[in-house]
N, C-alpha and C positions, 0 to 999 in steps of 0.2 A: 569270609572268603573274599578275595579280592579280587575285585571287577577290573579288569586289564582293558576292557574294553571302553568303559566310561573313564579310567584313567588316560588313557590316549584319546580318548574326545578332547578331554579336561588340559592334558599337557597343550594339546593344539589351541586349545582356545588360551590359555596362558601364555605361549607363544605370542600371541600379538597383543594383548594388554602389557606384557612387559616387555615389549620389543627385544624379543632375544629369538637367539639360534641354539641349535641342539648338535654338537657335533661329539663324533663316537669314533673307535676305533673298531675296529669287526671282531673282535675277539670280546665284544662287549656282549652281555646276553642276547637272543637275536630278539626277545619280547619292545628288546629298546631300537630296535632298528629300523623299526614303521616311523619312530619319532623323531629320527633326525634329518636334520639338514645337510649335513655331511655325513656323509659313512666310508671310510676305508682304512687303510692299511696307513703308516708311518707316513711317508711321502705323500701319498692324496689326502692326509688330513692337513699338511703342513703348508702343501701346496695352495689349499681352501686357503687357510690364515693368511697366508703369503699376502692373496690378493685382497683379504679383508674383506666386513662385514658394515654393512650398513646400521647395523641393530646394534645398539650398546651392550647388551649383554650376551655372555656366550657361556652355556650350559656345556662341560666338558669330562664324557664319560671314557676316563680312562686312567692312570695312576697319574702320580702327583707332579712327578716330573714331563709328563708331558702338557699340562697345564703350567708349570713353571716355564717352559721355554714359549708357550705361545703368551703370556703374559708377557714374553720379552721383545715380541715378534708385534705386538699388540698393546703397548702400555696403557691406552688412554680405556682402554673400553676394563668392562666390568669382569672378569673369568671367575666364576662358579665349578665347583666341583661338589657333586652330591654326596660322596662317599670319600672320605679323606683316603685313599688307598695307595699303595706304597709296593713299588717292584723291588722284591725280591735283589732281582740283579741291580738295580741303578741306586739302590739303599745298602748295597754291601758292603761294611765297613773297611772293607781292602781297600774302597775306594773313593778313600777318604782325599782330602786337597794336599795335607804333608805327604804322607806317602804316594802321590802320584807325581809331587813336585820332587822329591827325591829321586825317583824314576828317572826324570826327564834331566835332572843336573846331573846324574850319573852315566850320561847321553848328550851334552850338549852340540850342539846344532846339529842334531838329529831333531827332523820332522816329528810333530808326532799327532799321529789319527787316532780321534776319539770318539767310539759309536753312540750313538744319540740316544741310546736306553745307559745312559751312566748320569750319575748323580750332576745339579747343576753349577755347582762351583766349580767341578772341573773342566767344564767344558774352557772356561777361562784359562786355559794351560794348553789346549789343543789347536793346531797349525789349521785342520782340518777335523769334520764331523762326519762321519759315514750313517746312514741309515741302514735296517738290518738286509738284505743280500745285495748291498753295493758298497763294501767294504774292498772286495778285491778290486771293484773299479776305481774307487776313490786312491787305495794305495798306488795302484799304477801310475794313475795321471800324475804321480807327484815328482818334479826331477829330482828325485835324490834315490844315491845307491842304496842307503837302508833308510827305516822306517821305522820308529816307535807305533804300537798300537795299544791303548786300553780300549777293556771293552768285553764280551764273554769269551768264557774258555771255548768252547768248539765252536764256536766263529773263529774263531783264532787259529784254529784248526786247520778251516776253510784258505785263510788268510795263506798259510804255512806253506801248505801244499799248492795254489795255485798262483801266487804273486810274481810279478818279473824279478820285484825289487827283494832286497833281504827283510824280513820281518822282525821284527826284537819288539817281542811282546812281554807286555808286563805280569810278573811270574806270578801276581796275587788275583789274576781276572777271574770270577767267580764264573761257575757252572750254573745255568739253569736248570733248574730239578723237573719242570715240566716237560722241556723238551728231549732233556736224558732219561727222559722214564721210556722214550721210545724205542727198543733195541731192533738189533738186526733178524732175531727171533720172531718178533711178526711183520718183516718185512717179507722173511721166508714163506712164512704162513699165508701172508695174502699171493703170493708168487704162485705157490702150490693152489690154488686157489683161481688165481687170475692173470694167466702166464703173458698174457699181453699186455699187462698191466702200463702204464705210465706214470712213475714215481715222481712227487713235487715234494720236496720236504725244503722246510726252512733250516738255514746257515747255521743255527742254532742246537739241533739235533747232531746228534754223536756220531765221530767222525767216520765207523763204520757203516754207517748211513747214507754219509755224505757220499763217500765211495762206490756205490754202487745206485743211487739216485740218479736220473734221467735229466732232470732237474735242481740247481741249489737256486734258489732265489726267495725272495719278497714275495707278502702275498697276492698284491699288485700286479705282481708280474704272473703270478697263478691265475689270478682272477682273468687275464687278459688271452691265456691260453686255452683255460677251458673254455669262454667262449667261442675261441676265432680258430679253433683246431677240432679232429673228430677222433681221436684214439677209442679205444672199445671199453676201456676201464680208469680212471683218474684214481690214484693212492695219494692223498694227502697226509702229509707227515705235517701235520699244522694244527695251531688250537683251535678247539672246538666251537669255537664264535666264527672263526672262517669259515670250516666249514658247514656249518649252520647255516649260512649267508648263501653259499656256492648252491645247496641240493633246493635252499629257495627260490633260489632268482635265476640259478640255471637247470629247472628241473629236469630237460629232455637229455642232460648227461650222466654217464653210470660211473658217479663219484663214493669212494671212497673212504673212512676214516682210518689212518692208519692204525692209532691204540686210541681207548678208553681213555686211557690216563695221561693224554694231554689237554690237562683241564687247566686255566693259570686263574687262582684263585685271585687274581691282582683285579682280575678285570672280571668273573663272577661275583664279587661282593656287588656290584652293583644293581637296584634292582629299579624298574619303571616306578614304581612310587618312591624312590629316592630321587629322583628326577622332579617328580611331580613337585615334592617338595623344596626340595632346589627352587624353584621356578617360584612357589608360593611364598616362600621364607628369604627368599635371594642369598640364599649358603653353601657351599662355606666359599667364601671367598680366597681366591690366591692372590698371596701379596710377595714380592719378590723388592731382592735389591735394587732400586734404581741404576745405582750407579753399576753394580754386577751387570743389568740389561742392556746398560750402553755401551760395555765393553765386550759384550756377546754378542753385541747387534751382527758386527760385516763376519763373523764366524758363520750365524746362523742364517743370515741372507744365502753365505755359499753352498748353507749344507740344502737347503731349497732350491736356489738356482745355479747350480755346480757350473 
């Protein structure tokens, strides 16, 4: 059986013999979230890198593409990822570099925004990068009457329906099967249930969700609500590493899971002694194009500091 408890002694005490940090996205299992250095959502992990680490190496529990872009963010220092794991969405082969540059030349001098869970070569083709519930911000701020977007279907959705500008989105954007496994059937359910509910669901969830949600955003932006607000019941339409994190560190609120089956196996492969290992073995390493990195650099500054 496995001692979680002397493995988190053990990660800590490795922590300063190999000068490194431990950073996680929250949807990571929550056994690994005593162990980091940083813990949050898309933007508060990015935003950490932004300002850098003093430690040369940085332990990075989340898929592969988000370890790809802070290697880019971060060239000199060391990036680790303990479990080579791979999203879903940002690995779908729709979105691939030709077919997203044929996209774009079939649109020419149309802008075109690319969300920051997409594979890393394309972000190379992108005007702009959106993080996931500040897509329709990102589109607005931009002057131009339309707008190209890659990036997920019911994001896209969100996009459609609430944008000033015209949206011309890319017809091959894949669907997330975690967050469409959550319908409007137990949204009803918890309703019946909990009539003063206050619904938070991510951008990503099916667009009859999105519709009658209280809430579309990041979980960032969730995380900042349940604290500093008092509703009688929080529904989370969000994976279950958030809200794992939320019923821990904010226990005296009555939060919610909206389904079971938002589970994203991307970021469950991971486990505290893959970490451990990580740290002991210094693996696996992410190595990126240099030259790709330097031409991502002022893209990926702005999708940080907009």
């Amino acid at each position: 059986m496995i001692n979680i408890k002397y493995i988190i002694e053990n990660i800590k005490k490795l922590k300063k013999e190999k000068n490194a940090v431990i950073i996680a996205h929250h949807y990571a299992p929550v056994e690994i979230h005593e162990v980091c250095d940083v813990l949050g959502d898309s933007r508060g992990v990015f935003e950490a890198v932004k300002k850098g680490f003093d430690e040369e190496i940085i332990v990075t529990v989340m898929p592969y593409f988000f370890g790809e872009i802070i290697k880019a963010i971060l060239p000199d220092k060391k990036i680790l990822i303990p479990v080579k794991s791979r999203c879903p969405v940002a690995n779908n082969p729709e979105l691939s570099f030709d077919k997203i540059s044929a996209f774009k030349e079939k649109y020419p001098n149309i802008p075109l925004v690319c969300y920051a869970t997409s594979p890393f070569k394309i972000k190379l083709l992108a005007d702009k990068l959106a993080f996931p519930g500040e897509v329709v911000r990102v589109i607005d701020e931009i002057n131009s009457d339309k707008v190209l977007f890659v990036g997920e279907k019911n994001c896209t959705e969100e996009a459609l329906m609430k944008c000033k500008n015209e949206v011309i989105p890319y017809e091959g954007n894949p669907v997330c099967n975690v967050y469409s496994s959550a319908t409007i059937h137990d949204v009803n359910k918890l309703k019946e249930k909990y009539p003063n509910m206050y619904l938070m669901v991510h951008p990503e969830c099916r667009k009859e969700i999105l519709n009658v949600a209280d809430e579309v955003c990041g979980t960032g932006e969730m995380y900042e609500i349940i604290k500093n607000t008092d509703y009688e019941t929080y529904v989370l339409g969000v994976e279950k590493g958030f809200y794992d994190r939320v019923i821990n560190e904010i226990p005296n609120k009555n939060v919610i899971h909206l389904s079971p089956y938002l589970v994203c196996n991307a970021f469950k492969t991971f486990r505290i002694s893959d970490v451990e290992n990580s740290l002991i073995n210094l693996t696996e390493e992410i190595i990126v194009d240099n030259a790709v990195a330097k031409k991502l650099k002022d893209v990926v500054d702005d999708l940080v500091n907009p």
